[in-house]
N, C-alpha and C positions, 0 to 999 in steps of 0.2 A: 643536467648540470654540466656546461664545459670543463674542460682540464684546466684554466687557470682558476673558475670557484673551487674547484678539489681542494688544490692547493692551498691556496688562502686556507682555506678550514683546518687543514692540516697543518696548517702552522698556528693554531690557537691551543692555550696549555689545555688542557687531559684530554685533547683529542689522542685516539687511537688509530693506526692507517689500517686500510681496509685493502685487499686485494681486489678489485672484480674485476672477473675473468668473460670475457663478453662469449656468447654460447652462441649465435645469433649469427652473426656474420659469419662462421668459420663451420656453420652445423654443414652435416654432411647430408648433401642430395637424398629425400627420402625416393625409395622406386618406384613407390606406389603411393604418393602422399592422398589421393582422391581414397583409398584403402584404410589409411593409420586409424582414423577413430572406430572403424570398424569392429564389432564385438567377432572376437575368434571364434571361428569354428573350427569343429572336432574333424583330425586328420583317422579318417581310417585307414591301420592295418594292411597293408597290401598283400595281398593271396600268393603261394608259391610261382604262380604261371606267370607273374608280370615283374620278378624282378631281373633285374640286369646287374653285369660283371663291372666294378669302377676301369676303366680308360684309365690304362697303363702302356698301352703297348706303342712299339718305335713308330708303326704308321701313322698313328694320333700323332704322337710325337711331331711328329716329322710335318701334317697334315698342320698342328697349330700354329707351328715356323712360320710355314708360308700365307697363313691368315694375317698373324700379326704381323709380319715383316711388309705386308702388304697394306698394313691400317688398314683392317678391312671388319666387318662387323657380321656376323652369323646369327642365321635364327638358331642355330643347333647349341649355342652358347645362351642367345639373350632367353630363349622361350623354357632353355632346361630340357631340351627335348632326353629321354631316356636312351636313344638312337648312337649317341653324337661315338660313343668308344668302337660299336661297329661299325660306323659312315665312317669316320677317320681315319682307323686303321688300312679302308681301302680307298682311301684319297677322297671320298664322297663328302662335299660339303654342300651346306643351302646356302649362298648368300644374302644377308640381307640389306640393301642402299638405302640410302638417303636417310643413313646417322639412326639411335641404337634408342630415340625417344618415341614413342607413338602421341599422336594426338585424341586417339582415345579408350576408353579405359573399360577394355572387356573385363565383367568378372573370372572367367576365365585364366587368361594371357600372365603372362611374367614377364613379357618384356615394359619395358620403364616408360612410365606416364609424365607427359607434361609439355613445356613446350620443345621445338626442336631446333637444332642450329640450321644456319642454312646450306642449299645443296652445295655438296664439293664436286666442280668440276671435273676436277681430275678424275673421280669416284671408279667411271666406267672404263678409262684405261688402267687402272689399277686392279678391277674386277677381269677384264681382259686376260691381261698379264700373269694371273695368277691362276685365271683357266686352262690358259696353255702350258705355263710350270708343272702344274700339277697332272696335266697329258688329260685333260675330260673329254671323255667322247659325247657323255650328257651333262651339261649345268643348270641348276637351278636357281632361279633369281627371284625374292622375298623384295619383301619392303616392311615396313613400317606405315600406317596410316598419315598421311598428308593433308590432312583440312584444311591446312594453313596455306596451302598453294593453289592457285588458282586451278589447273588442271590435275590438282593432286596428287602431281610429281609423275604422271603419264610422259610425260618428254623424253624425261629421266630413265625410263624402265626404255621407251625407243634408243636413248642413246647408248645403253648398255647391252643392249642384243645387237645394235649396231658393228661396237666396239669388238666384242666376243667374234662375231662374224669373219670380219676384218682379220681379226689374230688368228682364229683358228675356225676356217671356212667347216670342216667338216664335224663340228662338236652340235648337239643337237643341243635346242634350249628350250626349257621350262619355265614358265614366270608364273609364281602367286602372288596376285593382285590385291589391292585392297578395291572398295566398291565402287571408287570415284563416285560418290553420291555426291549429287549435286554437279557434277563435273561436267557441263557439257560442252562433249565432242573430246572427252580425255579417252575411251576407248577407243574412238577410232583412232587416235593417234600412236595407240599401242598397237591391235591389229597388224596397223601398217605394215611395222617393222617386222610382221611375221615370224613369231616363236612357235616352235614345231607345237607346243603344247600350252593351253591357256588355262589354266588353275584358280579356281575362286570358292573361297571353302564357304558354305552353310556354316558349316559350327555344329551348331544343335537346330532341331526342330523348329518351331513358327510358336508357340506356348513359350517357349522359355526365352523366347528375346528380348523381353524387358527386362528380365535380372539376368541372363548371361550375355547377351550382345546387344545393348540397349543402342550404340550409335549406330547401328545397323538397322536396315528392312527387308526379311524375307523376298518379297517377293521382287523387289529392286536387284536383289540378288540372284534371281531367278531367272527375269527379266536380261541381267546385264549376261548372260553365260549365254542365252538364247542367241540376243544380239551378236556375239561373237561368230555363232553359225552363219547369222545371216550374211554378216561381216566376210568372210570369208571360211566357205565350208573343209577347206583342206587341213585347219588347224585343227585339233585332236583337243577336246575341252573336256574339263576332270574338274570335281567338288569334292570336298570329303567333311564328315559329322565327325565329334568328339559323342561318346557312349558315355550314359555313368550320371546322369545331371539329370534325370529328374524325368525323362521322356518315354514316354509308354510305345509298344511293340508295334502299334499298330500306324502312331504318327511319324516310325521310321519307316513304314513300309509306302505310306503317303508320300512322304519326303522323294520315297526314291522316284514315284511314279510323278512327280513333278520335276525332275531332272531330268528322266527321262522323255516329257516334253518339252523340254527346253531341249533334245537331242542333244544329253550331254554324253561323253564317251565314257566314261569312266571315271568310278567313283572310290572314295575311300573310307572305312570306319575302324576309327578306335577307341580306345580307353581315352578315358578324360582322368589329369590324375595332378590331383591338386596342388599349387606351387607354395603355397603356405595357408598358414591358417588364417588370412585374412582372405584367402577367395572361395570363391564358388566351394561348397562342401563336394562330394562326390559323395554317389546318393546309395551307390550300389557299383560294385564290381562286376560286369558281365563275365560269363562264365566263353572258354573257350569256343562249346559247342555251339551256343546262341551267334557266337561272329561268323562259326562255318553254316550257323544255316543262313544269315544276312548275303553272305557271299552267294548259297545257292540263290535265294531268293531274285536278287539284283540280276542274278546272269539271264534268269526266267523272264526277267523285267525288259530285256533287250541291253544291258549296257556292254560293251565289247569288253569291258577289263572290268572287275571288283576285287579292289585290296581290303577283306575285316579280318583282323586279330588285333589283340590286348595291345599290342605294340606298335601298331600301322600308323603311322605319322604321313601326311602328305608327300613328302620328298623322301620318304624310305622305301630304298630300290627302287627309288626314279629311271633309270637307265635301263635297268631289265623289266620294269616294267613298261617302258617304252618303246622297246623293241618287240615284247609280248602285243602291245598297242597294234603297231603296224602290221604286225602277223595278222591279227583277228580281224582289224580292214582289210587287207589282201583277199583274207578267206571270205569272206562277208561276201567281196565283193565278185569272187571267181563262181561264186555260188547263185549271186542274182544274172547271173550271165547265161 
């Protein structure tokens, strides 16, 4: 019905006026709309060893100033990482480019599904800018998944280590990638730009990729981290698993030994710890001891670094562990000498 039949009608006698209030046009962005009909599951209880202190203190503080004042987007905000009140405090952030939407919809993840705006040029001197403010000897640079672009924002990630470069020649750089599946020739275009360190996280196991990482494939993943060595052997490449989701003992000890043929350097395991009740359940809380012996296991496996405990996030103690990194090449290497 237009606004003028409304009216009309409402000028006929024992008509009543009716408000409607349109819900429609003005509803508020769901985050997870591919999530909403989804029946809830049950949040477990978190065990004493994995909880964390609320982020209060002045270097958070201080730490979100220059995020926002930068329009700038973090995984440590969009994913909820538990991390963000210790990163912040000491100026440690992850950033994440090219806008705060994923293209697609791990059960997993919290950061927001759907489509995305397009890239902000400016993005990477604004990422720059804010690496040098904040004095980083190490930054970490995230993304969001790009399906919608043709090299799936590969340029993007070159322009921003560029940019960092350029401002501040001696700050080391980290970047987690998504898989560029499908992309071809968006890794070498990363490479290029040489990041001291190339990050591409498994997630979980090879069994649980249809219900926790369905747009993803294992071993394209496996494959693309390989390619990086061949790409250029001087970069320092790193994966890391989320624990907790449904994977048995023996298909992470599998995992590692296929990262380790891809000659990945170092690897990471944590807690997987559910961002509401519409995702992934979490199936079991690994116990502290079971991470330190994953860590022993992995070092036996040949990896030069293994981050496992409850709380080891990919970009937690980035910095120290990338100077731990170039120690253990050093030694590796004064040793086959």
């Amino acid at each position: 019905m237009t606004a003028n039949a409304g009216l009309a009608v409402a000028n006929e006698p024992g008509f009543q006026m009716v408000t409607v209030l349109d819900t429609i046009a003005n509803a508020p962005r769901l985050r997870h709309p591919e999530k909403a009909h989804k029946p809830d599951q049950d949040v477990l209880r978190k065990p004493d060893w994995i909880r964390v202190k609320a982020p209060v203190s002045k270097g958070y503080a201080e730490t979100r100033e220059i995020v926002k004042s930068h329009k700038l987007v973090t995984v440590c905000e969009e994913a909820g990482c538990p991390n963000i009140g210790e990163c912040w405090e000491k100026k440690h952030a992850t950033f994440m480019i090219m806008g705060e939407i994923c293209t697609r919809a791990c059960a997993f993840c919290n950061v927001a599904t759907g489509i995305p705006t397009a890239l902000d040029a400016d993005e990477p001197a604004r990422v720059a800018h804010a690496v040098k403010q904040m004095g980083l000897t190490h930054v970490v640079i995230t993304s969001v998944d790009r399906d919608d672009l043709a090299d799936g924002g590969a340029q993007h990630f070159a322009e921003v280590i560029r940019a960092i470069r350029a401002a501040t020649p001696l700050t080391t750089i980290e970047i987690l990638t998504p898989d560029f599946l499908r992309k071809e020739g968006a890794l070498e275009i990363v490479v290029a730009a040489k990041p001291d360190v190339f990050n591409h996280n498994l997630e979980t196991v090879p069994s649980n990729y249809l219900t926790v990482r369905p747009g993803a494939r294992y071993f394209h993943s496996i494959r693309l981290l390989q390619r990086v060595k061949e790409l250029d052997p001087s970069i320092f490449t790193k994966s890391g698993i989320m624990v907790g989701l449904g994977e048995e003992r023996n298909e992470i000890l599998q995992l590692m030994d296929d990262l380790r043929s891809a000659n990945v350097d170092f690897m990471t395991i944590g807690q997987y710890l559910q961002p509401s009740k519409k995702h992934h359940p979490v199936i079991r809380f690994v116990t502290p001891e079971e991470f330190k012996s994953f860590e022993t296991i992995g070092r036996t496996k040949g990896f030069l670094l293994v981050a496992s405990s409850p709380l080891t996030r990919s970009s937690h103690h980035a910095g120290d562990d990338f100077a731990r990194l170039r120690a253990a090449r050093e030694a590796l290497l004064k040793k086959s000498l």
